[in-house]
C-alpha positions in Angstrom: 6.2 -20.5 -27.9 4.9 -17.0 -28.5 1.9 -17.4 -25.6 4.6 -19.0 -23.6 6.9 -15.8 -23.8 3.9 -13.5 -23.7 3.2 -15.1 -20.0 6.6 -14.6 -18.6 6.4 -11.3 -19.9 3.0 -11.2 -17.6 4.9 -12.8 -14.7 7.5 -9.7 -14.6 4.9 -7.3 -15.3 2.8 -8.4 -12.6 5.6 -8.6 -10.3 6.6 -5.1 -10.7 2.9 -3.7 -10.8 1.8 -5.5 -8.1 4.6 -4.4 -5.3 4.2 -0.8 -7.6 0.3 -0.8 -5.8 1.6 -0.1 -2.9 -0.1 3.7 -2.7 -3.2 2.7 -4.9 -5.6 0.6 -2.4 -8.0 1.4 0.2 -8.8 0.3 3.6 -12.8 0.5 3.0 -13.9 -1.6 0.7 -11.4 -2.0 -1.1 -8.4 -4.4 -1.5 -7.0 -2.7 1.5 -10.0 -1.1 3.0 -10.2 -2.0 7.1 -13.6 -3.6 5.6 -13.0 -6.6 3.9 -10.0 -6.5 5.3 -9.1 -2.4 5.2 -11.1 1.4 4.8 -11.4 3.0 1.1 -10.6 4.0 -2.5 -7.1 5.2 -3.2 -7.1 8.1 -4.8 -4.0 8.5 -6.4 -3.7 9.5 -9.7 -1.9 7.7 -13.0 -0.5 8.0 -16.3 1.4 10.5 -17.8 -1.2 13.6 -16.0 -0.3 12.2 -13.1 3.5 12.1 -13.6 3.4 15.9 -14.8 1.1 16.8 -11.9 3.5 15.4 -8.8 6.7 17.3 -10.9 8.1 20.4 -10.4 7.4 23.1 -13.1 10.4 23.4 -14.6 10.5 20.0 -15.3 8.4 20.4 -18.2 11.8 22.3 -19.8 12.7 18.2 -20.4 10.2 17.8 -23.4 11.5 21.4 -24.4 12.2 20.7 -28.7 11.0 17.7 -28.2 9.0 16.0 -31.2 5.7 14.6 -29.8 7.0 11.0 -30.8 9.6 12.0 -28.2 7.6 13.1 -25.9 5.8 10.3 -25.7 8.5 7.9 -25.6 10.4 10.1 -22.6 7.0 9.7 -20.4 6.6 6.3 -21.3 10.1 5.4 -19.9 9.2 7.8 -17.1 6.3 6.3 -16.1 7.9 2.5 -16.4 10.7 3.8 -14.5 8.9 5.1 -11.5 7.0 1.7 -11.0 10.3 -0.5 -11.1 11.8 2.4 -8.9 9.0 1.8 -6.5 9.2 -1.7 -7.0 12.8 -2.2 -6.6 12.4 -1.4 -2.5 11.2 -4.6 -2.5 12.4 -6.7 -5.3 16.1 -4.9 -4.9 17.0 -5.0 -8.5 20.6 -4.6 -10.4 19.9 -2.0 -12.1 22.4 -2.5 -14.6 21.9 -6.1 -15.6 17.7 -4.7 -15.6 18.9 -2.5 -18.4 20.9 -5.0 -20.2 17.5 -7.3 -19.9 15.5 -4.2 -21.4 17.7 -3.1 -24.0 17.6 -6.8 -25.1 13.9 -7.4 -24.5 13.8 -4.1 -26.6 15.8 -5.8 -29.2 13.7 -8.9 -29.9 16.8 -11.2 -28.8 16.0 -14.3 -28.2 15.2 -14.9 -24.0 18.2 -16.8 -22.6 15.8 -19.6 -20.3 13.0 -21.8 -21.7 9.8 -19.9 -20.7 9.5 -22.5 -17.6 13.1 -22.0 -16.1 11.4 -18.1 -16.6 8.5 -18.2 -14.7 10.2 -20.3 -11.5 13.4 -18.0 -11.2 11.0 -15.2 -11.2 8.4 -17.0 -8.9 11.6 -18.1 -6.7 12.9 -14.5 -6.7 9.9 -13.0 -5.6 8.9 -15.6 -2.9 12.4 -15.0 -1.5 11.9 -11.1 -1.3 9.0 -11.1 -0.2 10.4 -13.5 2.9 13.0 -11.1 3.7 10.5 -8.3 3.8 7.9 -10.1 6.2 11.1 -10.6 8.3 12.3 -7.1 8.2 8.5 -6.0 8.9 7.9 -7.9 11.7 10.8 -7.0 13.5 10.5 -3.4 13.2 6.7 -3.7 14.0 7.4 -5.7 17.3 10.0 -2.7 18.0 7.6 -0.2 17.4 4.6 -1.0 19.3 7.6 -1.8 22.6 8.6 1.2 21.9 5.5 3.0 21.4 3.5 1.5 24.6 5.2 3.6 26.9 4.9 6.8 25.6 2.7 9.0 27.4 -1.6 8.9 26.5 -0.8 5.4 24.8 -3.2 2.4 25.8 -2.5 -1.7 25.0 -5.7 -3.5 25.2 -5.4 -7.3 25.8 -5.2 -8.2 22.2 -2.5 -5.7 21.5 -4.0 -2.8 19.8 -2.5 0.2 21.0 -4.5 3.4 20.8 -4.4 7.3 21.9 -7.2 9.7 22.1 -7.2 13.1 20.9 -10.7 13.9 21.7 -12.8 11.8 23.3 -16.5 11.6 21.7 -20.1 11.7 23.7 -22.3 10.6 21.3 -23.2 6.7 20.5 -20.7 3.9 20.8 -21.0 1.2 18.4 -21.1 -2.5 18.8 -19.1 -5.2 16.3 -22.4 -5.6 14.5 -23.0 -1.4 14.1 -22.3 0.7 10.9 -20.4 3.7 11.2 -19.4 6.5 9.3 -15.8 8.0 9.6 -13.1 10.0 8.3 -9.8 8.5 8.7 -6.3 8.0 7.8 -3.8 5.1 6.9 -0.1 5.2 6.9 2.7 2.6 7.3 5.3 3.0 9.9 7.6 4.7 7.6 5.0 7.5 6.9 3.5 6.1 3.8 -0.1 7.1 3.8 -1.9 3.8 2.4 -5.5 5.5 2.3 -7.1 8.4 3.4 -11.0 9.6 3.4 -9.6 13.6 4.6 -7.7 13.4 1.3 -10.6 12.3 -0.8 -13.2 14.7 1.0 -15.7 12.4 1.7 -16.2 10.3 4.8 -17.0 6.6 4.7 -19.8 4.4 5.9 -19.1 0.2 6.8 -19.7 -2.3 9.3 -17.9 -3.2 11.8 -18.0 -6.8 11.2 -16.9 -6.3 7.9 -13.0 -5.0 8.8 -9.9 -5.8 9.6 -10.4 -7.0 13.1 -7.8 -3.8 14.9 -10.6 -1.7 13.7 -13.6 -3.9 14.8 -12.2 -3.7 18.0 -10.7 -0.1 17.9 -14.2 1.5 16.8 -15.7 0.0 19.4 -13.6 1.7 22.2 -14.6 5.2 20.5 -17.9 7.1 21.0 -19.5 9.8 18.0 -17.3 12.6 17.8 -14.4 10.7 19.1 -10.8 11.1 17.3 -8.4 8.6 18.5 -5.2 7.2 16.7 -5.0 3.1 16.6 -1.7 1.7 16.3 -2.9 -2.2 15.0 -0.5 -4.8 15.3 0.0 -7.0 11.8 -1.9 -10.0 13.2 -4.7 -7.8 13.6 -4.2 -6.3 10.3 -2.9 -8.2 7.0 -1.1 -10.0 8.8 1.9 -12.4 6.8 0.3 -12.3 3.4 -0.4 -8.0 3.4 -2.3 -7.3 0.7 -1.1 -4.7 -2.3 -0.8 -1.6 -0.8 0.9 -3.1 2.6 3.7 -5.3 2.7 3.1 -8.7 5.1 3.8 -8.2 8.7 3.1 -4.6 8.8 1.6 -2.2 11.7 -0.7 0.0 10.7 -1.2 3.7 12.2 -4.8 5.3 11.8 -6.2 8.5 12.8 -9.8 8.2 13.0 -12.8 10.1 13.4 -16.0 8.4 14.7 -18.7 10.8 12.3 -22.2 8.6 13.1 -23.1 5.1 14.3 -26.1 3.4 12.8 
């Protein structure tokens, strides 16, 4: 009974963590990298440095008298907070019946399902979000690149993939079997930056046949010392599953700088 409990514990953890990713992924290798399917390595920072890094300075009057047990029992809920904050754009909590569930869980009382009828309203939960979310995505991607197409400097290629250019390059232009080195970066219509190799410092190197197939095709259009923006529908993308730094259905914006072709 306990291993059963300890996994629908790991259900609701994994639930929460998982749609908590959503700024920790890369597009270049990693599980959002355009490689594989997206670019590179986020580099966003965790834990309770983290936490006092991104707050204000006066913040740090909280722990003020604080005993260190306190302390770290105020990050702890900090830092649990934040992710089911993050989390609950998605899953859209209540947060008061959330508490009752923690303050409960907290408690050691007994869970109120069987460990089975657990798991599937979770599983049934989260399928169902996520179903309203690929909705919600597609709908505002299909507005966005409508929109977006006539806006001046915009091109549409026949696949879809949109595209500006805010210097156009004269070096060598790469083929879908070349390996190129660039600086880019990823955000989500809303702003979100996803990845980004300016914010790590350090350019990356992949091949093109290796990516996400907006950014086979967008590379392609680009010459060395070319910085264009690619606006890349979600079939070209992630498409309907996303991946866990970008939610199903999702257009991706890119500025990109084509460094070296190999």
């Amino acid at each position: 009974m306990q291993t059963n409990t300890f996994r629908t514990g790991l259900l609701a953890a994994a639930m929460v963590f998982a749609l908590a990713a959503c700024n920790q992924q890369s597009v270049s290798g990693g599980a959002s990298s355009p490689a594989a399917s997206s670019p590179a390595t986020a580099s966003a920072a965790s834990g309770p440095a983290a936490a006092s890094a991104s707050a204000p300075a006066a913040a740090s009057d909280v722990l003020a008298g604080m005993t260190e047990q306190q302390k770290a029992s105020y990050l702890i809920g900090y830092l649990q907070g934040r992710q089911l904050g993050e989390a609950n754009a998605i899953l859209d909590f209540d947060q008061a019946t959330l508490i009752k569930g923690l303050q409960a869980g907290m408690a050691s009382q007994p869970l109120p399902v069987s460990d089975e009828e657990a798991n599937n309203i979770l599983q049934q939960y989260h399928t169902a979000q996520m179903g309203k979310l690929a909705i919600r995505q597609l709908e505002e991607g299909k507005a966005f690149l409508e929109a977006n197409k006539a806006k001046e400097g915009v091109k549409t290629t026949p696949s879809g993939l949109q595209y500006s250019v805010k210097t156009e390059g004269t070096g060598k232009q790469p083929n879908a079997k070349s390996t190129v080195t660039v600086h880019y970066e990823g955000r989500l219509l809303d702003g979100t930056v996803f990845d980004s190799s300016i914010k790590r410092g350090e350019p990356v190197t992949f091949k093109l046949d290796g990516v996400i197939k907006g950014w086979t095709e967008g590379l392609q259009l680009m010459k060395e010392g070319g910085e264009y923006t690619l606006y890349i529908p979600a079939e070209l993308a992630y498409g309907d599953k996303g991946n866990p730094s970008i939610p199903p259905n999702s257009v991706l914006v890119f500025d990109v700088k084509l460094i070296k072709v190999q």
